[in-house]
TORPATOR-8653 format. One line per 8 residues: number of its first residue (from 1); their letters; for each residue x, y, z of N, C-alpha, C. Coordinates in steps of 0.001 Angstrom, whole numbers, plus 500000, padded with zeros to 6 digits. Layout:
# TORPATOR-8653
NUM = A = X Y Z X Y Z X Y Z | ...;
END
This chain:
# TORPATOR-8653
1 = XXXXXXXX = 268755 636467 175155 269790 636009 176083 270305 634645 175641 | 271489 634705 175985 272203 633303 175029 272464 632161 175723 | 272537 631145 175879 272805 629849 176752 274345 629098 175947 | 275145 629465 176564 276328 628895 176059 276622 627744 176411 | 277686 626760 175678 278146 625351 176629 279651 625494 175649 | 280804 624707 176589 281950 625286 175941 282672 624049 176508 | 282898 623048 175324 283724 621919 176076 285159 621520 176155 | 285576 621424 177033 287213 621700 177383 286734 622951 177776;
9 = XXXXXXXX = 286300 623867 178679 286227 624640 179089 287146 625014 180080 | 287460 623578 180461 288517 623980 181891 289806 623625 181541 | 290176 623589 179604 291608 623892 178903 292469 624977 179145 | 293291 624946 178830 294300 625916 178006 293400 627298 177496 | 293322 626689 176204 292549 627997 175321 290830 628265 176005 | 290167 626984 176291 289137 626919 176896 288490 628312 178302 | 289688 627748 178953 289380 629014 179943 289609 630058 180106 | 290473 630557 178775 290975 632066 178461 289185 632582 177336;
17 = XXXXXXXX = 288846 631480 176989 287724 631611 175682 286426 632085 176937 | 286449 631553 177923 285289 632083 178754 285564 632939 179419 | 286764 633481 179668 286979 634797 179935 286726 636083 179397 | 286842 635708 178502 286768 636515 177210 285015 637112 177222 | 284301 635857 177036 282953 635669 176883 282668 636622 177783 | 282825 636204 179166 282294 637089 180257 282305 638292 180498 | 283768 638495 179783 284568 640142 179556 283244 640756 178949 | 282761 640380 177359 282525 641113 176656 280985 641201 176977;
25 = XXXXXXXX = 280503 642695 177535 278824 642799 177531 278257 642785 176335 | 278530 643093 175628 277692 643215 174149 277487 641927 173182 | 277530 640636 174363 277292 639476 173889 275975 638886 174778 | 275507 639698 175470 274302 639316 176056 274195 637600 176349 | 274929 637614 177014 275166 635951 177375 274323 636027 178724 | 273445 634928 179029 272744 634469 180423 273544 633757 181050 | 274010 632528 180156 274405 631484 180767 275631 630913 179944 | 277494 630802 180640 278411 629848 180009 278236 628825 181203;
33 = XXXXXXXX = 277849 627638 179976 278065 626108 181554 279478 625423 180898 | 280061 624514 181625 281269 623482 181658 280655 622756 182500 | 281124 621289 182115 280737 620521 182978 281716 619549 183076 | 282451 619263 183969 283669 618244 184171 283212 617043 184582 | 284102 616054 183761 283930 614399 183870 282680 614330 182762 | 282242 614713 182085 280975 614345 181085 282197 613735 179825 | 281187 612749 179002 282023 611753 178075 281311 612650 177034 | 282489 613580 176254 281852 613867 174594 281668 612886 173853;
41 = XXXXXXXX = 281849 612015 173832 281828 610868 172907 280742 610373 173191 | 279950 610699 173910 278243 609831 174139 277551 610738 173888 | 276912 610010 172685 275931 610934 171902 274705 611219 173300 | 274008 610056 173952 273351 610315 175073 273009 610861 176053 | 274561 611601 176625 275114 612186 177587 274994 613832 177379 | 275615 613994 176010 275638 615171 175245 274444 615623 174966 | 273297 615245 174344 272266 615543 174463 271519 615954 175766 | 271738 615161 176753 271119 615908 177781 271514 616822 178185;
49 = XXXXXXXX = 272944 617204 178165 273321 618381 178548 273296 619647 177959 | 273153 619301 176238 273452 620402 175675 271758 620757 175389 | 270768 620153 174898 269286 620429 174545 269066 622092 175285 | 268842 622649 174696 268681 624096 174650 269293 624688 174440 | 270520 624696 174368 271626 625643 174467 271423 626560 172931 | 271896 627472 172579 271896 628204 171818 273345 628077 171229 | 274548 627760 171497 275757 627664 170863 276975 626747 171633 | 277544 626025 170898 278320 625151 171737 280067 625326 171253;
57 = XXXXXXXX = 280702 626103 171871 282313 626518 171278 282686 624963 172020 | 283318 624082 170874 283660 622435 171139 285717 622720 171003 | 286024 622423 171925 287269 622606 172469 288083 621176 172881 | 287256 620660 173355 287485 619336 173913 288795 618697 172792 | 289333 617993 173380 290310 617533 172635 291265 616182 173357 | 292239 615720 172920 293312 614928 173734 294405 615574 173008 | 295546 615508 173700 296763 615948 173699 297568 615084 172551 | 298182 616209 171392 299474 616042 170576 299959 614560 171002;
65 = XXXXXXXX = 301138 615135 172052 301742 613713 172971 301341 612184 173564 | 299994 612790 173761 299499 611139 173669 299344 610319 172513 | 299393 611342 171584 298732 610718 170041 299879 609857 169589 | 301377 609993 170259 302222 609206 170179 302417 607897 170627 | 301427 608022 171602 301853 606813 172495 300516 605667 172465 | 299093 606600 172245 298189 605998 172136 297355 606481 170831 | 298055 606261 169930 297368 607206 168281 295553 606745 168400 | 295082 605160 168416 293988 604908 168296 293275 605208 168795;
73 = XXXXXXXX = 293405 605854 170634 292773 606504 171215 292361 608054 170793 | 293522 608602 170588 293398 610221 170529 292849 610599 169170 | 293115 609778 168133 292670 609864 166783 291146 609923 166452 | 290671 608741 167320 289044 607907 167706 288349 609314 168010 | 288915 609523 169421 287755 610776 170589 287919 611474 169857 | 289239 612284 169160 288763 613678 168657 287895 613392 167207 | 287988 612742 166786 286839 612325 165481 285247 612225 165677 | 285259 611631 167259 284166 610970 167457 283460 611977 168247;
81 = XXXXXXXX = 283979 612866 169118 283629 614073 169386 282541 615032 168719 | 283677 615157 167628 283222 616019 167064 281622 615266 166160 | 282036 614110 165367 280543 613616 164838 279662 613547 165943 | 279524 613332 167149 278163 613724 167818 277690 615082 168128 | 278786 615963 168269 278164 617462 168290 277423 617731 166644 | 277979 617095 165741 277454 617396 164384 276057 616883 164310 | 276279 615602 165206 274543 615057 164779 273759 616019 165906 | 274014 616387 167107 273650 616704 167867 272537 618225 167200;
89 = XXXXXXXX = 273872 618820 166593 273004 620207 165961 272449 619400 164644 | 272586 618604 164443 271453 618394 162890 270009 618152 163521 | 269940 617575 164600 269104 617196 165696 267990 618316 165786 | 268516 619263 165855 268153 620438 166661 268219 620505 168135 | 269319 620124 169086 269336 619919 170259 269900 621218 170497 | 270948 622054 169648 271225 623159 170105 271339 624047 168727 | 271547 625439 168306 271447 625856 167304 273172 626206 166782 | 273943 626605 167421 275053 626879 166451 276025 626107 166772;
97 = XXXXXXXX = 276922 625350 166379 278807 625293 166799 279595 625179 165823 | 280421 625782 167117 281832 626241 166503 282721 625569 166774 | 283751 624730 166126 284128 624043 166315 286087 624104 166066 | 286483 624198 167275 288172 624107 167184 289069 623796 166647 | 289407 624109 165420 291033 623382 164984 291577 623593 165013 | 292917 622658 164718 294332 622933 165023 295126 623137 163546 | 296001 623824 163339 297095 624097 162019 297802 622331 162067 | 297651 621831 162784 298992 620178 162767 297761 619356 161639;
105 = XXXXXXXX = 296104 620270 161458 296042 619539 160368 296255 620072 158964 | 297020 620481 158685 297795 620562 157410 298906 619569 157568 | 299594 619401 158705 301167 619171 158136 301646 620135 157865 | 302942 619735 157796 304141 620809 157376 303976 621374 155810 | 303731 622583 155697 303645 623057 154507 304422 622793 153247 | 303323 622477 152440 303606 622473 151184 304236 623854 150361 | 303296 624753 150542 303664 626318 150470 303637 627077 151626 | 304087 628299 151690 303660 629614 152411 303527 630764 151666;
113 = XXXXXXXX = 302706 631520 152544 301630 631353 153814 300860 630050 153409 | 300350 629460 154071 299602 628444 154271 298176 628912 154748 | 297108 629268 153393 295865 629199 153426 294823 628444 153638 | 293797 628063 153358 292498 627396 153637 292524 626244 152982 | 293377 626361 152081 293231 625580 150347 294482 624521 150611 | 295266 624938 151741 296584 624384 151644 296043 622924 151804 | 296938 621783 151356 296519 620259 151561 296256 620007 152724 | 295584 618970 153081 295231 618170 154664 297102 617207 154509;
121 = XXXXXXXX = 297618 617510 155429 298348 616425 155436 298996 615963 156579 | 298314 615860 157793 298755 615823 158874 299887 614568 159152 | 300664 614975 160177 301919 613811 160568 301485 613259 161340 | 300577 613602 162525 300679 612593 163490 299046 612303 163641 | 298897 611053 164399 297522 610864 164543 296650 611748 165734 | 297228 613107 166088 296310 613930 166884 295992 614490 165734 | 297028 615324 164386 296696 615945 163727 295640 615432 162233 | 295356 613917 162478 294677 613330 161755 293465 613503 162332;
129 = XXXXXXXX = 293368 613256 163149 291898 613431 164201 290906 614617 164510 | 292173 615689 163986 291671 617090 164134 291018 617332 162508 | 291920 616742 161478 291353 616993 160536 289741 616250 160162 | 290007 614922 160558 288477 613796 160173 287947 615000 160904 | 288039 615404 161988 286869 616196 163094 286132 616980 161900 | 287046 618179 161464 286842 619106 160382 285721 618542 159306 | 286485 618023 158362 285738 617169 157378 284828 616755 157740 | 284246 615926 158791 282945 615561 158976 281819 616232 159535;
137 = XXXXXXXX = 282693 617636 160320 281693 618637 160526 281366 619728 159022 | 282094 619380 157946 281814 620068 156724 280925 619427 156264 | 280999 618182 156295 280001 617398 155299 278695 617480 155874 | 278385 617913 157373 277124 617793 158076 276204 619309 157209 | 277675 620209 156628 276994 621702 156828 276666 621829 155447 | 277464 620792 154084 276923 620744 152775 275894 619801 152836 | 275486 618812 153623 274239 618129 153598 272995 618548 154182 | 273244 619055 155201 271770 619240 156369 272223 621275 157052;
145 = XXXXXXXX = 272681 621114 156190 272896 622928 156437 273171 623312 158347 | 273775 622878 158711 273615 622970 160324 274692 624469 160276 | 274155 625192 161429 275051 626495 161898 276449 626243 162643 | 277503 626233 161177 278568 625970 162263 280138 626806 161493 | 280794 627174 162462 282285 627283 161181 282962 626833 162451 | 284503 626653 161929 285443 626483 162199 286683 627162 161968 | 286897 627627 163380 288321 628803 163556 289732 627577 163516 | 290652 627983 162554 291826 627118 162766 292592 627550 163645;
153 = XXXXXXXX = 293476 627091 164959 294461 628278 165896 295595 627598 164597 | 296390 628251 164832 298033 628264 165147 298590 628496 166249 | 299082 627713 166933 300615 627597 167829 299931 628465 168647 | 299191 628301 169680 298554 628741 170630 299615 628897 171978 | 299883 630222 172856 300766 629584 173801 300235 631217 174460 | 300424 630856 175784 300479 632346 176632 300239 631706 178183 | 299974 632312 178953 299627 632212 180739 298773 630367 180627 | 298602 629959 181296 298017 628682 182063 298335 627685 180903;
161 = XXXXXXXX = 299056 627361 180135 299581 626655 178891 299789 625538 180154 | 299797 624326 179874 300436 622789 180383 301497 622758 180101 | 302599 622627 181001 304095 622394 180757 304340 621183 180077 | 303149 620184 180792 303867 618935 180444 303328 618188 179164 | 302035 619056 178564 301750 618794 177167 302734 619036 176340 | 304314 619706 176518 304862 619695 175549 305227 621011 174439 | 303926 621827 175115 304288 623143 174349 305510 623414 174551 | 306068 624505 173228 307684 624586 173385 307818 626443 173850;
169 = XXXXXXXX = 306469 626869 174179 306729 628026 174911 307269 627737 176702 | 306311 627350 177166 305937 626941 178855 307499 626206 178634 | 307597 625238 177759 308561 624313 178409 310156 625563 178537 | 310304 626380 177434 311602 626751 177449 311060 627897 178992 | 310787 628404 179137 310043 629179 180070 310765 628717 181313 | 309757 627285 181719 310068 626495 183145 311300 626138 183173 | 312066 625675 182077 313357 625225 182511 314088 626376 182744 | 313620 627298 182468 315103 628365 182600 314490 628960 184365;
177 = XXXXXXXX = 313572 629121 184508 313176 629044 186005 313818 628578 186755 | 313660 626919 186451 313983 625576 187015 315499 625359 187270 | 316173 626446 186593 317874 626328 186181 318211 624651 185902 | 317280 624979 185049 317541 623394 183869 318065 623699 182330 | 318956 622585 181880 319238 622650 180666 317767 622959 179632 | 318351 623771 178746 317545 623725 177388 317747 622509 176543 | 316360 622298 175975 316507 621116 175070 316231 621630 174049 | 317220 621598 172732 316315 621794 171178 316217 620405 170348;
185 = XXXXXXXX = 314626 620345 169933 314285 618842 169599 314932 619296 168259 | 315622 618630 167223 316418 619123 166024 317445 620119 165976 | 317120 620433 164609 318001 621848 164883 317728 623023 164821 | 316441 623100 165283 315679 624507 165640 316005 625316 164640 | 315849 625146 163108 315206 625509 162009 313544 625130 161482 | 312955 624614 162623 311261 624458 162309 310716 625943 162968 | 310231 626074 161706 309366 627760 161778 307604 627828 162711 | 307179 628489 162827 306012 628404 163902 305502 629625 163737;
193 = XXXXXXXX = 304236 630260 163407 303369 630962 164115 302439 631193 165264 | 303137 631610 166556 302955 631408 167635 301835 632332 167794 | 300564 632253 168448 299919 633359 168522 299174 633436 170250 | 299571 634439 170478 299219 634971 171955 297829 634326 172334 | 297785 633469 173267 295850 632832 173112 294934 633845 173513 | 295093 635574 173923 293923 636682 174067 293728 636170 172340 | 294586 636843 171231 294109 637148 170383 293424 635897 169335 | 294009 634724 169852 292924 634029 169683 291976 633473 169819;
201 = XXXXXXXX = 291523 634005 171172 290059 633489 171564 289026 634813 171080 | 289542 636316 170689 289440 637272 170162 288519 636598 168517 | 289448 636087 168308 288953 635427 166896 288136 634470 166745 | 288156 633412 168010 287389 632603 167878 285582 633232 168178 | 285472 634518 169005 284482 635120 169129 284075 635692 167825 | 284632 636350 167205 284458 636698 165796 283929 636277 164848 | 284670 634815 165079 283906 633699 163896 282658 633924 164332 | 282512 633264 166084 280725 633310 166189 279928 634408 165885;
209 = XXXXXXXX = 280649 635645 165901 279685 636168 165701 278993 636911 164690 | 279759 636801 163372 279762 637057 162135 279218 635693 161474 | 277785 636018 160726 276696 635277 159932 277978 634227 158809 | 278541 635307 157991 279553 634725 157349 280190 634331 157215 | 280726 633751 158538 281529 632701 158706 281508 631078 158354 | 279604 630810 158198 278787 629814 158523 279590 629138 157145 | 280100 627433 157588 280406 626568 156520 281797 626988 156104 | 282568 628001 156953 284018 627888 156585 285015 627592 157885;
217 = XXXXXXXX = 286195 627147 156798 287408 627020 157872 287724 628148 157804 | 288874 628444 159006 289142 630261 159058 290582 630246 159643 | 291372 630542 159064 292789 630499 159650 292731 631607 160831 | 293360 631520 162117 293052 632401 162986 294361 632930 163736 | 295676 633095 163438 296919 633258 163364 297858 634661 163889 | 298699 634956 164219 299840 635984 164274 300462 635875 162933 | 300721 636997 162718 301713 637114 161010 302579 637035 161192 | 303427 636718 162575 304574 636499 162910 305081 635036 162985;
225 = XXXXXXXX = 306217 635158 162231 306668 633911 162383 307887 633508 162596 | 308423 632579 163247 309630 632581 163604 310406 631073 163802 | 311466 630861 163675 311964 629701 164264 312397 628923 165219 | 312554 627885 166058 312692 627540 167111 313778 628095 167539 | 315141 628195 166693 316674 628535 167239 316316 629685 167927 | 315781 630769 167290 315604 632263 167015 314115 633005 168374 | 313584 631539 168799 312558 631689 169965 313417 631627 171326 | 314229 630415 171102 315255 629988 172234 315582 631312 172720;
233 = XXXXXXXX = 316187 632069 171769 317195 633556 172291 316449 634411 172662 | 315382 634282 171953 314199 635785 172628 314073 635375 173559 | 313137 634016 174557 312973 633827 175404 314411 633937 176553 | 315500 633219 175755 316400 633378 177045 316724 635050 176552 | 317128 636079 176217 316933 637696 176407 316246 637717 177094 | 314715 637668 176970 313951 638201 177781 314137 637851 178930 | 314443 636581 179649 314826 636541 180836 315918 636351 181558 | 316801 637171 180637 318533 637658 181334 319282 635946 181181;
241 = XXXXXXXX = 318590 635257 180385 319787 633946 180403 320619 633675 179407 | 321997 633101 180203 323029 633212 179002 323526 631653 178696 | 322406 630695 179380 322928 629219 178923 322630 628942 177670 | 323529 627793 177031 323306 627635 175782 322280 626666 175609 | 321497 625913 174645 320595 624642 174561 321617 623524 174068 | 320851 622542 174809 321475 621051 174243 320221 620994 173372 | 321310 620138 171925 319780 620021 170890 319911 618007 171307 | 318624 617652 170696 318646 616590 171103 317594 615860 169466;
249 = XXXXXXXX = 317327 615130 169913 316535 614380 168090 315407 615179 167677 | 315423 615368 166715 313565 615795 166307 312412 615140 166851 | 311949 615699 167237 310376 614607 167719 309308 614121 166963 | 309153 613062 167245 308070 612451 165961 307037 613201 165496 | 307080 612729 164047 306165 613574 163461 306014 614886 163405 | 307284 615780 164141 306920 617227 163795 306474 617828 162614 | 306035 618847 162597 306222 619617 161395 307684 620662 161215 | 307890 620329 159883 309357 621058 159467 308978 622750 159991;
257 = XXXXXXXX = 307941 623240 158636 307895 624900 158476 306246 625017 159120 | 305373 625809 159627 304061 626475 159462 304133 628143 159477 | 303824 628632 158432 303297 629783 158382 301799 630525 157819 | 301408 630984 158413 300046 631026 158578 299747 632145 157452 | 298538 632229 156642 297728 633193 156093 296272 633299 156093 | 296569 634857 157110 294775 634897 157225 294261 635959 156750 | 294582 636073 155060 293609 636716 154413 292331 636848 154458 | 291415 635323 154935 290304 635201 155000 289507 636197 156470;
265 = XXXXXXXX = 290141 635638 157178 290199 635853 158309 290184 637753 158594 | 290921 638291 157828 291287 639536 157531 289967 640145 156864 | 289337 639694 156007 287993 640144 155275 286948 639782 155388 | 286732 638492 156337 285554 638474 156874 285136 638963 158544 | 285935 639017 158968 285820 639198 160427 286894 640326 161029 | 287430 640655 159902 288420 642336 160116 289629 641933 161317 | 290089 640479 161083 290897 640259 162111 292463 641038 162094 | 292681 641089 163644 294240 641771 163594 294619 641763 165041;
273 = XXXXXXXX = 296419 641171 165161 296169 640447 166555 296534 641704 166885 | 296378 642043 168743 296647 642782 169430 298216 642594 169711 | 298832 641233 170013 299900 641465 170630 301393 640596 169740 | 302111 641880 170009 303423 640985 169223 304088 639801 170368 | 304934 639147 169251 305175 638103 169663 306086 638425 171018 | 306937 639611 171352 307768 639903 172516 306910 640324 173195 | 305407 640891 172996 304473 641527 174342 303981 640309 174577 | 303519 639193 173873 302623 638231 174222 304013 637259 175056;
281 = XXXXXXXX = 305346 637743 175101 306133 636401 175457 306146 637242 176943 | 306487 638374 177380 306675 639333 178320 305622 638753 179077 | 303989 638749 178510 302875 638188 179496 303015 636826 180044 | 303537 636156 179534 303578 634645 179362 305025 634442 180612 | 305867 634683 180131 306812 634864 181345 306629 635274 182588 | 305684 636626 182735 305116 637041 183658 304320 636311 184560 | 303569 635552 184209 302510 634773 184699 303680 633100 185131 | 304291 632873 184403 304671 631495 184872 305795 631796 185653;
289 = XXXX = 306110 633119 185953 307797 633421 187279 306523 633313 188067 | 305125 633982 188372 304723 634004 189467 304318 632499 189858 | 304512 631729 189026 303390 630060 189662 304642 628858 189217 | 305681 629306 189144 306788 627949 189253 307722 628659 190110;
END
């Protein structure tokens, strides 16, 4: 029987990831805990909570948007985060984690698809923070062998998304609700692999539960990809709107292009998403007409 702990549990992707968990019987889980208001960043704190646990899916994070406004903060926690869960399992306080990343640490591609191999080159200091996270949970797993991989998302978006984090699903969504203007930050030629968050918390289970995952990054993605102009219109189709968008400046530090390749992902863990990008937008719409 398994003792789970799952931080940011009460996220975005977080609380679709323990859904999931709970869904699936053939994971013989006893126990998923969350615990709200606990400081990841205290190695002290963390230890008491986590000592036994059998696996820790680390989610925890600060928001893109703040990383604008407060880079030293958001850069710091998600770095610092993550090095105490690393010492934590070198410790032996708990036996496996898995640990969350984001595609913003590449940066805007050099090539596509954009593999494992692609450069670190993040723009902004959330996507710097996500990467140190990475890297220093690699170096824990070539030094002291600790049980851990790391699932990369791409462009995560579906039901309970934060409007006001900025995602550019929720946001085009609410405004057309809201009978508010559209905003396009540029000129909605930045490309995106958006992926439905079932099928990626789908994957993030996968990683855990496949031996072979241990000591890799894992791209975890939709093969779909598309551009902002070209999202605008699906979303307004899908919901009968015929206003046009005001474009307005690029936003700092975006990324130009991301397109995802998960070959790896494909042969170690037999991944393949369930939902296209118009079924996963249909759900997503669905869920936010009923709660705005």
């Amino acid at each position: 029987m398994r003792n789970i702990a799952v931080t940011g549990g009460s996220g975005f992707i977080g609380s679709h990831l323990i859904e999931a968990l709970k869904k699936d019987k053939s994971l013989n889980i006893k126990n998923i805990d969350i615990k709200e208001g606990w400081d990841a960043t205290n190695i002290c704190q963390m230890s008491a909570w986590l000592k036994g646990y059998d696996t820790v899916f680390h989610l925890a994070t600060l928001p893109l948007p703040l990383s604008l406004k407060n880079p030293y903060l958001v850069a710091n926690e998600i770095y610092v985060m993550a090095n105490v869960l690393a010492e934590l399992c070198r410790q032996g306080i708990f036996k496996t984690l898995i640990q969350i990343s984001s595609s913003e640490s590449y940066g805007s591609a050099t090539y596509i698809p954009m593999d494992e191999n692609h450069p670190i080159l993040p723009t902004t200091p959330y996507g710097a923070g996500k990467a140190s996270a990475d890297i220093i949970l690699m170096s824990y797993y070539k030094t002291f062998h600790i049980d851990c991989a790391i699932p990369r998302l791409f462009n995560a978006y579906g039901p309970r998304q934060p409007i006001e984090l900025g995602g550019v699903v929720p946001s085009i969504i609410s405004r057309i609700l809201r009978k508010e203007a559209l905003v396009m930050f540029g000129d909605g030629t930045q490309t995106r692999t958006f992926t439905y968050v079932d099928d990626l918390v789908r994957g993030i289970i996968d990683v855990w539960k496949e031996p072979k995952t241990r000591g890799k990054i894992i791209n975890i993605a939709s093969e779909e990809t598309i551009n902002i102009k070209t999202l605008v219109k699906l979303i307004s189709d899908l919901m009968g709107y015929k206003g046009k968008p005001v474009f307005g400046k690029p936003r700092v530090g975006e990324v130009q292009v991301h397109k995802a390749d998960t070959t790896l992902a494909k042969e170690i863990i037999k991944y393949k998403t369930k939902y296209s990008l118009e079924e996963g937008l249909k759900k997503t719409i669905k869920w936010y007409s009923s709660h705005i």
